[in-house]
C-alpha positions in Angstrom: 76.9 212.0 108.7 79.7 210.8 111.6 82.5 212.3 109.0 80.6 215.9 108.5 80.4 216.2 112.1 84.1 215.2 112.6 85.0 218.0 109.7 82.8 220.4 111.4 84.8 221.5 114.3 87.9 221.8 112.2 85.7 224.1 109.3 84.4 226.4 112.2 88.1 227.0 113.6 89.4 227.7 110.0 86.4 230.2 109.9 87.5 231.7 113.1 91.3 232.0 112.4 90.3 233.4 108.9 88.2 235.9 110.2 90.9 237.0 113.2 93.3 237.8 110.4 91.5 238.9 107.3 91.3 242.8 109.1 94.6 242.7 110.0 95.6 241.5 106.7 93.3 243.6 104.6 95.0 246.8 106.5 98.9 245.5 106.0 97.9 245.3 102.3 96.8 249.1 102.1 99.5 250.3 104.0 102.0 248.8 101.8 100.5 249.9 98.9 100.4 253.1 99.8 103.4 253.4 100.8 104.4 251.7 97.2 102.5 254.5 96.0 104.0 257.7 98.3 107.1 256.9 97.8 108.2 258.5 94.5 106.3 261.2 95.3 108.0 261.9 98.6 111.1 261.1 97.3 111.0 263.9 94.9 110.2 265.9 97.4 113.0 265.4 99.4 115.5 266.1 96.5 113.4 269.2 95.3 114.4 271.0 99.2 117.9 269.7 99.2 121.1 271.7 97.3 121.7 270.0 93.6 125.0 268.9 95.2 123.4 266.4 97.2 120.9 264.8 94.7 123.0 262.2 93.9 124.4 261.2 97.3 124.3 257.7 98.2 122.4 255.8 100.1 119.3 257.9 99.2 117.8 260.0 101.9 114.4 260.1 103.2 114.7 263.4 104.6 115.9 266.7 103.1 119.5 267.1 104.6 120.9 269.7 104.2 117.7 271.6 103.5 117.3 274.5 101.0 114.6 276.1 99.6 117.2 277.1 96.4 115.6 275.0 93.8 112.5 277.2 94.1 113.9 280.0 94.6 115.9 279.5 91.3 112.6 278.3 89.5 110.6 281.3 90.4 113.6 284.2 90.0 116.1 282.6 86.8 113.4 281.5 84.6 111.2 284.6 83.6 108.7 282.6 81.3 107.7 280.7 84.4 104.9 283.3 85.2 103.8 283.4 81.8 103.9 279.0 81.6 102.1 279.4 84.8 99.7 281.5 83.4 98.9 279.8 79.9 98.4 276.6 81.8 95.8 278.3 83.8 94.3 279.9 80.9 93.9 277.0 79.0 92.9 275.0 82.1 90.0 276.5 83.4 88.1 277.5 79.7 88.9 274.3 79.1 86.8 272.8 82.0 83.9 275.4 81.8 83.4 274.9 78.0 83.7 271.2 78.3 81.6 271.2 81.5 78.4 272.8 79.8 78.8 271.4 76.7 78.9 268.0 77.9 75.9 268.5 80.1 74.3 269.6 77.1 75.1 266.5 75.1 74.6 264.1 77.7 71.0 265.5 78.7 70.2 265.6 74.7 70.9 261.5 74.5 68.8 260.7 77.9 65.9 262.9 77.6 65.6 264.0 73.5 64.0 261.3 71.3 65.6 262.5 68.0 65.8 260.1 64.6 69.8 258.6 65.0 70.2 258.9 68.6 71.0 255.0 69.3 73.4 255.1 65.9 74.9 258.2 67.4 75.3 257.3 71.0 77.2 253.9 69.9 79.5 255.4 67.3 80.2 258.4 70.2 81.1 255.1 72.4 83.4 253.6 69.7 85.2 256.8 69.2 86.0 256.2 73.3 88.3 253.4 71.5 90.1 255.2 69.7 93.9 255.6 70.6 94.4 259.6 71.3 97.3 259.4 68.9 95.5 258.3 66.3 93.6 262.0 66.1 97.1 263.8 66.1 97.5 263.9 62.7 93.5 264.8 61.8 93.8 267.5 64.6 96.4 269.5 63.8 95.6 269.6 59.7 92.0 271.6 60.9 94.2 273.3 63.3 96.8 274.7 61.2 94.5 274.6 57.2 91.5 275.5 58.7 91.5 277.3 61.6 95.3 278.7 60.9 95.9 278.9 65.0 98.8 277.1 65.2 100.9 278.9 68.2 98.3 280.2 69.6 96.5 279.0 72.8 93.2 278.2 71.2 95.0 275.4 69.5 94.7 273.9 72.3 91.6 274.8 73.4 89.0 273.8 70.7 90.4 270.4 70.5 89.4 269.6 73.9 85.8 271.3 74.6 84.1 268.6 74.9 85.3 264.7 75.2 82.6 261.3 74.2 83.5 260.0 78.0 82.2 263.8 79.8 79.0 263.1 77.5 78.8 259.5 78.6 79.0 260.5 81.8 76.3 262.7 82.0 74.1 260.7 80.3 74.5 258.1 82.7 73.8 260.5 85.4 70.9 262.5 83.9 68.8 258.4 82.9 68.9 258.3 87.2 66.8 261.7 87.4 63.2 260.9 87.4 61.2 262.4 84.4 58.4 263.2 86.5 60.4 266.3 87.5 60.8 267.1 83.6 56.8 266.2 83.0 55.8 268.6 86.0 57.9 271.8 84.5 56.6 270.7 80.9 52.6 271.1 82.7 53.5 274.0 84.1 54.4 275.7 80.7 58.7 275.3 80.7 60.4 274.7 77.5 63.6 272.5 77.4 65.9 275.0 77.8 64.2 276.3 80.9 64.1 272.3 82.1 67.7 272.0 81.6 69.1 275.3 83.0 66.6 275.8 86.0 65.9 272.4 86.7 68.5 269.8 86.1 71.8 271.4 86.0 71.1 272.3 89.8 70.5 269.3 90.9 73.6 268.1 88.5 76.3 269.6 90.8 78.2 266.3 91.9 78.3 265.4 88.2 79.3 268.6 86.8 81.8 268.9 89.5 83.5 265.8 88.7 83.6 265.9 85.3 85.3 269.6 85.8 87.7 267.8 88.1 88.4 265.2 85.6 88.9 267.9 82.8 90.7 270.2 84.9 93.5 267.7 85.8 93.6 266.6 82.2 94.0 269.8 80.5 96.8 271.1 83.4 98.8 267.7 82.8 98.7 267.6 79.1 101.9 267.7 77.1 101.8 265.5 73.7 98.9 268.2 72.1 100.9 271.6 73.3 104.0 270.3 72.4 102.6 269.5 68.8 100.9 273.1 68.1 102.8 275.5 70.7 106.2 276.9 69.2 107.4 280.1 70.6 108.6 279.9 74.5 106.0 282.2 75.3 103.4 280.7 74.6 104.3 277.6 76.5 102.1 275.7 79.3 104.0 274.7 82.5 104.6 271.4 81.3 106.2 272.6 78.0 107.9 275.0 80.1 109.6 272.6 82.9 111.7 270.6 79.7 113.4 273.7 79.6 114.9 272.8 83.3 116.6 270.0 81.4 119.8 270.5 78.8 121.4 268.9 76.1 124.3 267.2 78.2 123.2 267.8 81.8 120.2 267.8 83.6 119.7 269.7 87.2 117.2 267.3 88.6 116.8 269.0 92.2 115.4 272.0 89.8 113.3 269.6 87.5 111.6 268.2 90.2 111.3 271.7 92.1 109.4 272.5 88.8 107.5 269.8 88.7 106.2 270.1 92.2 104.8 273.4 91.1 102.8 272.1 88.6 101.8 269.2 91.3 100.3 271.4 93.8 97.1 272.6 91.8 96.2 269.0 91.3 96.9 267.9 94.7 95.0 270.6 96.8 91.9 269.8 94.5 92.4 266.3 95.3 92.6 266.7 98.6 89.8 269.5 98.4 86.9 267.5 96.2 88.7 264.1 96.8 84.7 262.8 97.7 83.7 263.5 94.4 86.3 261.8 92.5 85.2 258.5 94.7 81.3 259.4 93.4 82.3 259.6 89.7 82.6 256.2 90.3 79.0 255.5 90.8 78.1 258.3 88.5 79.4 256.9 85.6 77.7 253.0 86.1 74.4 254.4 87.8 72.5 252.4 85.0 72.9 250.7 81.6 73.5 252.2 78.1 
């Protein structure tokens, strides 16, 4: 007993040093982090608004000097695909996320709600597929593409592939087991059929879900190269991604203009961050609101 009470005094001054610097140090940690994090980002805008004969000065700057807004300009005015890249990209994009959106609502309310015979088989092999390496499907996906469906260079290529994913249909299925049914049992009494429940009844009160899962999709299909690259052929049929390689040549590469270009395809992505950035931190809880 006379030791514990010597080691108590010294235990409650580590507690208080500890807790006098765990703030402090919790904070340093983020800030360096992010900072970690900002930096490539800022760097490449900085070299974006400086002239291409200054991207490889040394040391490296952390402020455009000289500044120029040349890199755009020449993005925007020398390459006359951009507009059409641009526009493919949007295109594809948002069909992409409306198709996928609905369709995954569908599917996800269908394994929380629907007692069909299956479901459990089909819910855990949906899971598995979740496993699977992306370029593992290459191969499968572009032999329906191009002996089935003959679409190679064409947009829809890339399109079908991607309407609906097993992770947007986990999702909401996750999200639709933390509705209660007694919503569900009070339209059923009152004479609604499913498709009234689903449409009238649950997809309003889905919104954050749907909205992040079209978040999710939409910065997926913007960003994606390996699939387009693989079924797109002709220039003008491009997405912006396919499009900014062109920015680079065989023997020399004008990086002040690459990564002018690939700020432009940055900026859709970042002002929806920025705009729906709460519901990117919710997906989080979406997605584990209960068990499988």
């Amino acid at each position: 007993m006379a030791v514990a009470a010597r080691r108590l005094p010294r235990y409650r001054e580590e507690v208080i040093w500890w807790d006098r610097i765990k703030i402090p140090l919790f904070y340093a940690v983020l800030i360096g982090w992010t900072i970690v994090c900002i930096t490539p980002f800022w760097l490449s805008l900085v070299y974006s608004l400086m002239p291409k004969e200054h991207v490889f000065d040394m040391p490296p700057k952390l402020w455009p000097h000289p500044f120029s807004l040349d890199n755009y300009r020449v993005v925007v005015t020398t390459f006359e695909l951009f507009p059409r890249w641009l526009l493919n990209s949007t295109l594809i994009a948002v069909v992409v996320t409306i198709v996928r959106t609905i369709f995954c609502a569908m599917g996800g309310y269908a394994f929380a709600r629907l007692r069909f015979p299956g479901r459990n088989l089909l819910f855990i092999l949906m899971l598995a597929s979740m496993m699977i390496p992306p370029q593992v499907t290459l191969v499968p996906n572009y032999l329906i593409i191009a002996k089935v469906f003959h679409l190679l260079d064409n947009l829809l290529a890339v399109i079908l592939p991607g309407i609906t994913t097993a992770f947007g249909v986990f999702m909401m299925t996750q999200f639709y087991k933390s509705i209660p049914v007694e919503l569900e049992e009070a339209a059923l009494i009152d004479g609604a059929n499913r498709f009234q429940i689903f449409f009238r009844i649950i997809l309003p009160i889905s919104r954050a879900a749907l909205i992040t899962l079209a978040l999710f999709t939409f910065q997926g299909s913007w960003n994606e190269f390996m699939w387009p690259l693989i079924v797109l052929q002709t220039p003008e049929n491009f997405t912006l991604p396919l499009g900014l390689k062109w920015f680079q040549s065989e023997y020399y590469t004008l990086y002040s203009i690459v990564l002018a270009g690939s700020l432009f395809n940055s900026l859709p992505i970042i002002i929806i961050f920025f705009v729906f950035q709460r519901y990117f931190i919710r997906s989080i809880a979406v997605t584990g609101l209960k068990g499988v």
